[in-house]
C-alpha positions as CSV (number, residue, x, y, z in Angstrom):
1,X,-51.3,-63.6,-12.6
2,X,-49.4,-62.5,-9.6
3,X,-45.7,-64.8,-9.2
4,X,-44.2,-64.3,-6.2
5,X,-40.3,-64.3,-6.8
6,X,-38.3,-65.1,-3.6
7,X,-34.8,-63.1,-4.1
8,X,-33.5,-60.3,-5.6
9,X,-30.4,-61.0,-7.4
10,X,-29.8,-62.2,-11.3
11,X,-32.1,-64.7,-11.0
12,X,-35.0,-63.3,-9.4
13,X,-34.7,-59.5,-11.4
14,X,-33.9,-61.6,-14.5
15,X,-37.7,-63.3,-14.0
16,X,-38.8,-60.8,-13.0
17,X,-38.5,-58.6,-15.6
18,X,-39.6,-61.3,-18.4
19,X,-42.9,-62.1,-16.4
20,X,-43.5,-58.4,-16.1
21,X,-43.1,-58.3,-20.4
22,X,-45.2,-61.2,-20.5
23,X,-48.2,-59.5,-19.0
24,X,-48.0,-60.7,-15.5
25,X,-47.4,-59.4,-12.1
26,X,-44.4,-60.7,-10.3
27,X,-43.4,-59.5,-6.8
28,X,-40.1,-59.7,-5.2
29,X,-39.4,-60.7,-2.2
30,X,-35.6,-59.6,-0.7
31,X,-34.7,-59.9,2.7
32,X,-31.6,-57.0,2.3
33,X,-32.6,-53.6,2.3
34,X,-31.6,-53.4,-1.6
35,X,-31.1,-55.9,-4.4
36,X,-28.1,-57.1,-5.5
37,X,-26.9,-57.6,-2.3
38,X,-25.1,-60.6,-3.1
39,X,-22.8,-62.0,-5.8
40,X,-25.4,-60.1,-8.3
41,X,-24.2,-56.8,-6.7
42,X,-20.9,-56.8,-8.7
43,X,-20.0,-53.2,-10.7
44,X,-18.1,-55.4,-13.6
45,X,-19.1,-58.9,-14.9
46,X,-18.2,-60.6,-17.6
47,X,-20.8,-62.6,-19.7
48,X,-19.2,-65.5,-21.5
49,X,-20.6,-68.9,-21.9
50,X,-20.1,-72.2,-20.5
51,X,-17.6,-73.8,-23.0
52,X,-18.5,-77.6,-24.1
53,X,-16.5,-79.2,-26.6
54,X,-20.0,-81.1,-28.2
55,X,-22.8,-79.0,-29.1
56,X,-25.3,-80.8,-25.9
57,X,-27.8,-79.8,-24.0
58,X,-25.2,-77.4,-21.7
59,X,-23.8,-76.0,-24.6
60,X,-26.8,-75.1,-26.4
61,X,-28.3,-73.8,-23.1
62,X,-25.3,-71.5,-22.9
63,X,-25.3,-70.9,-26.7
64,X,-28.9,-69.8,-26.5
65,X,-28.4,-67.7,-23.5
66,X,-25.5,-66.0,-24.8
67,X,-27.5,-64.7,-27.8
68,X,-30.7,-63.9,-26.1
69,X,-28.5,-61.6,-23.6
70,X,-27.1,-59.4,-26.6
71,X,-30.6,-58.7,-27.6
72,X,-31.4,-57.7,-23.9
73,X,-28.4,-55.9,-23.5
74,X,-28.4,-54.1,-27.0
75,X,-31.4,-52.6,-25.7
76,X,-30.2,-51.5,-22.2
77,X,-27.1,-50.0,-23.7
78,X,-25.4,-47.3,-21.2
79,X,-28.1,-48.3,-18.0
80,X,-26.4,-51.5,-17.9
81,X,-22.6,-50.0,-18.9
82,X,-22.5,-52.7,-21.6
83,X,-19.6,-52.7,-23.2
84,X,-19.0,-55.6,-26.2
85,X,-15.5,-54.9,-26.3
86,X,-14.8,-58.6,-27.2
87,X,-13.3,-61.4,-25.2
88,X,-10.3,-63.7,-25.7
89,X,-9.3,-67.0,-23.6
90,X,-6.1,-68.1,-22.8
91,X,-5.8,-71.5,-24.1
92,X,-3.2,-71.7,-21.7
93,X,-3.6,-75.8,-20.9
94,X,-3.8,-78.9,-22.3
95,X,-7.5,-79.4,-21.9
96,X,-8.7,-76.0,-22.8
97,X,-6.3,-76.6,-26.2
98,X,-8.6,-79.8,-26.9
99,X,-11.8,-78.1,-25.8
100,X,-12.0,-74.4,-27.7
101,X,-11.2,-76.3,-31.2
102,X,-13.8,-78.5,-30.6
103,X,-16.4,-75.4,-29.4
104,X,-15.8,-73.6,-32.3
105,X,-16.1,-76.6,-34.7
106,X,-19.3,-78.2,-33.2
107,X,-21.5,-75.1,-31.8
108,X,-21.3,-73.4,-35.1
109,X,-21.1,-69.4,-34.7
110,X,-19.3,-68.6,-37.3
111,X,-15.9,-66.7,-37.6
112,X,-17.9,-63.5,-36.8
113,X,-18.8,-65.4,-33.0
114,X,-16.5,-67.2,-32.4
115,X,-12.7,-68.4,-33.9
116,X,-9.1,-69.9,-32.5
117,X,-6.9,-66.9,-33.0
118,X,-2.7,-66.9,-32.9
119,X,-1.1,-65.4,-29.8
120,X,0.2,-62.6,-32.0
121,X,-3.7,-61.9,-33.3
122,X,-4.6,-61.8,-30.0
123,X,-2.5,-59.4,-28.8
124,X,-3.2,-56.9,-31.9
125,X,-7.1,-57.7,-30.5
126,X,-6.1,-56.9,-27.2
127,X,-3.5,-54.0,-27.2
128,X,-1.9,-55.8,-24.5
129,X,1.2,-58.9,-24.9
130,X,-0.3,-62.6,-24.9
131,X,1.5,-65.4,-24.9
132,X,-1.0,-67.7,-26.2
133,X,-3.2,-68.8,-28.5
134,X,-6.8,-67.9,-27.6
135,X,-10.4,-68.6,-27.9
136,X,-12.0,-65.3,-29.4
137,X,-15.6,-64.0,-29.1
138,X,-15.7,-60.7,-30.4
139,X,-19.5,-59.9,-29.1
140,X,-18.2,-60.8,-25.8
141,X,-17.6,-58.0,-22.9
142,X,-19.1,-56.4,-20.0
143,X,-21.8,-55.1,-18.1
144,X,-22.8,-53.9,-14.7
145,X,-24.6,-56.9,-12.6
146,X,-26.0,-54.1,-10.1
147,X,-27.0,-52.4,-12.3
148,X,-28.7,-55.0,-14.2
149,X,-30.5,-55.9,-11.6
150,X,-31.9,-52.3,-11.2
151,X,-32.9,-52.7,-15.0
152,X,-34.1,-55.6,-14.8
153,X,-36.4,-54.8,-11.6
154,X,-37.3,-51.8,-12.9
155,X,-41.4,-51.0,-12.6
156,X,-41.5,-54.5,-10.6
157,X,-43.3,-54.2,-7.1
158,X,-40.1,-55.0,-4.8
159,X,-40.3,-55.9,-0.9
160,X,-37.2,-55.0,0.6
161,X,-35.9,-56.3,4.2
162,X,-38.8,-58.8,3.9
163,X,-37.1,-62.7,4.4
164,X,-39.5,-65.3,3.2
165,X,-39.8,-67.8,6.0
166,X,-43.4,-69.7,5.3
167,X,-44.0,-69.9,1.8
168,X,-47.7,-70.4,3.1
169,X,-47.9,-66.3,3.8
170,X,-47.8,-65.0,0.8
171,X,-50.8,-64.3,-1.8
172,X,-50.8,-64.9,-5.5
173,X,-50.7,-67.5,-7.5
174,X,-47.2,-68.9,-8.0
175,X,-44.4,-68.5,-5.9
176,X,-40.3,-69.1,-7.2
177,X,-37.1,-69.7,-5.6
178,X,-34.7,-67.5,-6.6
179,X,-32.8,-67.2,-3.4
180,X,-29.2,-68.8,-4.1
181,X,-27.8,-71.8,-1.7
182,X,-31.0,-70.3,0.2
183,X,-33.3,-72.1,-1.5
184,X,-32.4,-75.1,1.1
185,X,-34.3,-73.8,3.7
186,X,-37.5,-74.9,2.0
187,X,-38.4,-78.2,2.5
188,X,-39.4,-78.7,-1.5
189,X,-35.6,-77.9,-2.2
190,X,-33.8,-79.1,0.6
191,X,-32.6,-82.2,-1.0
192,X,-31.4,-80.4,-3.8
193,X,-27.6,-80.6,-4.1
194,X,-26.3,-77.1,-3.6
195,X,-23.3,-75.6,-2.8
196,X,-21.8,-72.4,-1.8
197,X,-19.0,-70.6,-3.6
198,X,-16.9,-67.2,-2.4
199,X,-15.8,-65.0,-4.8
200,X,-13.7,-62.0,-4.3
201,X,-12.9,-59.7,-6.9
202,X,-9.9,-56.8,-7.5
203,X,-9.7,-53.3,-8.7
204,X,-6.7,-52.3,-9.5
205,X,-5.5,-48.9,-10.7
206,X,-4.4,-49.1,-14.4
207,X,-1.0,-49.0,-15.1
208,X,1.3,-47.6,-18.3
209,X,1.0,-51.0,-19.4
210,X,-2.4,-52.3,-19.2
211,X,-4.2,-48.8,-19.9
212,X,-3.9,-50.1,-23.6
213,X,-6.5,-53.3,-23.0
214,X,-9.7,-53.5,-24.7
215,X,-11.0,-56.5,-24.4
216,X,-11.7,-58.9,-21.5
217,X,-9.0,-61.8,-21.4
218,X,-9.8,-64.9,-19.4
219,X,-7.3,-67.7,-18.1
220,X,-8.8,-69.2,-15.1
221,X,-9.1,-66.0,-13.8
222,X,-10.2,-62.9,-15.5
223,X,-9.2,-59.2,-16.2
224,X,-11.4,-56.4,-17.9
225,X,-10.2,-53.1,-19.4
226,X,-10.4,-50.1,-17.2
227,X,-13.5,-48.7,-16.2
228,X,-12.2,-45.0,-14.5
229,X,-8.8,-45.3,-14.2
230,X,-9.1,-49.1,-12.8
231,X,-9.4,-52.8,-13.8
232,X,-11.6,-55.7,-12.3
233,X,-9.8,-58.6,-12.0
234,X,-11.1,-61.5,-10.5
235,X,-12.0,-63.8,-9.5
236,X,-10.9,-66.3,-6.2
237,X,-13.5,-69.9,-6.1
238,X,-13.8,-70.8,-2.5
239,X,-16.0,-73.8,-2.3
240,X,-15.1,-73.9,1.3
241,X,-16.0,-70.5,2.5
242,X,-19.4,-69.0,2.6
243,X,-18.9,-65.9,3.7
244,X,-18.4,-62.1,2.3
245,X,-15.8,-60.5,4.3
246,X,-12.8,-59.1,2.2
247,X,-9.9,-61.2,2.8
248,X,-6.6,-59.3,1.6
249,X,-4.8,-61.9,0.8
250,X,-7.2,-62.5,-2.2
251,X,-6.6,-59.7,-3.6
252,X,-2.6,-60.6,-4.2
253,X,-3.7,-63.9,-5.4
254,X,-5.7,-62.8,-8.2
255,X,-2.8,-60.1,-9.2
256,X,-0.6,-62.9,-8.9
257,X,-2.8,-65.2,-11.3
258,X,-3.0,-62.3,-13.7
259,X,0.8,-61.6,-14.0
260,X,1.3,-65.4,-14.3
261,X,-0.4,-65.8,-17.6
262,X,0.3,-62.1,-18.7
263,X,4.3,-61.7,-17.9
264,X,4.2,-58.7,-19.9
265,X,2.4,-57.4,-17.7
266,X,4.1,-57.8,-14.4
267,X,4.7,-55.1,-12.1
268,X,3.5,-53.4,-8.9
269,X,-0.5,-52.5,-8.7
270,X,-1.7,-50.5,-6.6
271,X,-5.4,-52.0,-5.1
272,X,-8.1,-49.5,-5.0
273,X,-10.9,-51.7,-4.0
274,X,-12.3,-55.2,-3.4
275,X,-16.1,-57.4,-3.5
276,X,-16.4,-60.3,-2.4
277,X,-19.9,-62.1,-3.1
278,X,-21.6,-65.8,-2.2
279,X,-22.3,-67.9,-5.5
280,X,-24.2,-71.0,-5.9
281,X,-23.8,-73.6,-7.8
282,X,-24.8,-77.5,-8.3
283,X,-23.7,-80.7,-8.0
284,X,-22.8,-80.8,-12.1
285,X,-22.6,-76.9,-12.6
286,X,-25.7,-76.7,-14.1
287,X,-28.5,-74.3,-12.9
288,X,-31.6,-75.8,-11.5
289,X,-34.4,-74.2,-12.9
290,X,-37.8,-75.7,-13.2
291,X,-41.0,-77.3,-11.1
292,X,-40.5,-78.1,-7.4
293,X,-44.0,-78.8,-6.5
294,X,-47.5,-77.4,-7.9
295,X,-47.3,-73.9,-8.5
296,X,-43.9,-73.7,-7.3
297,X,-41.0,-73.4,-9.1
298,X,-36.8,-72.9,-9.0
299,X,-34.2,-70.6,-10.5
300,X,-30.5,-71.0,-9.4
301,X,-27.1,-72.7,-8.8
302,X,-26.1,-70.2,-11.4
303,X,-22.5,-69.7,-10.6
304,X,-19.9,-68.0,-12.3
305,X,-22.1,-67.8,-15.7
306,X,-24.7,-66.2,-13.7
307,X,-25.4,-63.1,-16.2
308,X,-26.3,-65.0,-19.4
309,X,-27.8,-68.2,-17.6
310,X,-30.3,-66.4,-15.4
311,X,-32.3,-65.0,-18.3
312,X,-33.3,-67.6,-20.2
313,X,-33.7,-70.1,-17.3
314,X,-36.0,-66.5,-16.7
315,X,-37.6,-67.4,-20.5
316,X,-38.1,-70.9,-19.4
317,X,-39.9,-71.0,-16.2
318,X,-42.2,-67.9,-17.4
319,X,-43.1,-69.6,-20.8
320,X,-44.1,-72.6,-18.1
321,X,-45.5,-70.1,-15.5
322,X,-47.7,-67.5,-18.6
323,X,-48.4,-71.3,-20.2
324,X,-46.8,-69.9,-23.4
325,X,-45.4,-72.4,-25.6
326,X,-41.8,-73.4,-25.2
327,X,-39.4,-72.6,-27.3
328,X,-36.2,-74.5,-25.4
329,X,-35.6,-78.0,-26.2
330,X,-36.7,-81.3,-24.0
331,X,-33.2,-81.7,-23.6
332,X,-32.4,-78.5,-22.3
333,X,-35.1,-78.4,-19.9
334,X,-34.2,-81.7,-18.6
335,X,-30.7,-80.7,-18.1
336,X,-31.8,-78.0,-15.7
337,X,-35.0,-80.1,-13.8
338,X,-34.4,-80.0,-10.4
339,X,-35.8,-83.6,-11.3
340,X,-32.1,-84.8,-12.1
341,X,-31.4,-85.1,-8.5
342,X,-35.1,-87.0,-7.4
């Protein structure tokens, strides 16, 4: 069975490689001269899921995803630069104090996945000064989105610089959208509801002071230990820009953020570089992945969760696609249907 995938970022390398294990024959279609040319072509992301304070449909789509990545990763190991070194989030607000109880209470990981720890625990975790309480997951971390791509796409017939205007060209017997806030320029998808989002991430050179971090901390914003001498931190969330020029100003701004929930950490930074990428994400911030028409289908609106949620939406449609039997709840599947928004 040949699936054409339209797009070469998470989503479409992420389906692709699962179709490829499944037996079948999926072709990408990217209209840059490489993949990961967009908000997939990151060198540090962070995979943590969606926090939901009930265990729902969301939450167990995340939950789920979360686990099936660290089965993924495990086996890509250094190709990917996965590094579980742990993450901990800043419970640094009202609602996030209400939510992260509630998360670990009602999704049911365990201590060993996931626990509330003190501010003082959290900085032994860290090696760095936090002045909150925080949300831990110690199999948390990092990995290279480019690079995952490249993993993901690896053996996969790829069509580079080839844009997919008429859907009607190509051969094979199932074509996907995989293409971001693209995806409108079909008619099948045009009515869905999605949006554009600019991020722009930091690299800064480490300092005496943060050289000590080893896990990834999150408060809004992020920061992950030092890859080379330098950290990523990120990221800005421009709904109103769609766009991937560097804009400096972003990169003070997500210093600033950083320093403001990490005062031990203040202190001049010197920038050594910047990427800025175009997200997409959905009316409710949910991906939509599923059945547009016969024999065509939809993977995106991924956003900021993009690394764990484009693999098993990936599962999902090729269980549908390979007629496998599904493993992922009605409820889950319905969460995602581009149905929702009929």
């Amino acid at each position: 069975m040949r699936v054409n995938i339209i797009g070469g970022g998470l989503a479409g390398c992420a389906l692709a490689y699962v179709l490829k294990r499944e037996g079948a024959e999926p072709v990408i279609y990217e209209a840059a001269d490489h993949i990961a040319s967009g908000a997939s072509g990151n060198d540090v992301g962070l995979y943590n899921p969606r926090f939901t304070a009930e265990f729902d449909a969301v939450g167990q789509f995340y939950s789920r995803a979360f686990h099936e990545a660290l089965k993924v990763f495990e086996g890509f190991g250094e190709a990917i630069e996965w590094n579980p070194c742990g993450a901990l989030h800043l419970m640094n607000d009202e609602k996030k104090q209400r939510r992260f109880p509630k998360t670990v209470k009602n999704w049911g990981w365990g201590e060993e996945g996931m626990r509330i720890v003190s501010a003082q625990d959290a900085s032994e975790i860290s090696g760095v000064q936090i002045p909150y309480d925080c949300l831990f997951l110690p199999q948390s971390g990092t990995v290279s989105p480019k690079k995952l791509c490249a993993h993901y796409a690896k053996g996969v017939d790829v069509h580079l610089n080839s844009p997919v205007a008429d859907l009607n060209t190509l051969d094979g017997d199932i074509t996907v959208l995989a293409n971001g806030v693209r995806c409108l320029s079909f008619n099948e998808a045009s009515h869905l509801p999605l949006k554009a989002v600019r991020g722009q991430v930091t690299y800064v050179k480490q300092s005496d002071k943060t050289a000590a971090l080893k896990t990834t901390i999150g408060y809004g914003g992020y920061m992950a230990p030092s890859i080379n001498g330098a950290h990523c931190v990120g990221s800005t969330f421009q709904r109103w820009l769609d766009h991937s020029d560097l804009i400096e100003e972003d990169n003070q701004d997500n210093i600033e953020k950083m320093v403001k929930n990490l005062p031990e950490l203040t202190g001049a930074y010197d920038v050594c570089g910047a990427r800025a990428g175009v997200r997409t994400t959905s009316k409710d911030h949910v991906p939509v992945v599923g059945a547009l028409d016969e024999n065509l289908y939809i993977s995106t609106a991924h956003g900021s969760h993009g690394i764990l949620s484009s693999l098993l939406s990936a599962v999902i449609l090729s269980n549908k696609i390979v007629l496998k039997e599904q493993d992922a709840s009605n409820s889950i599947e319905s969460a995602l249907s581009p149905d929702r928004y009929s």
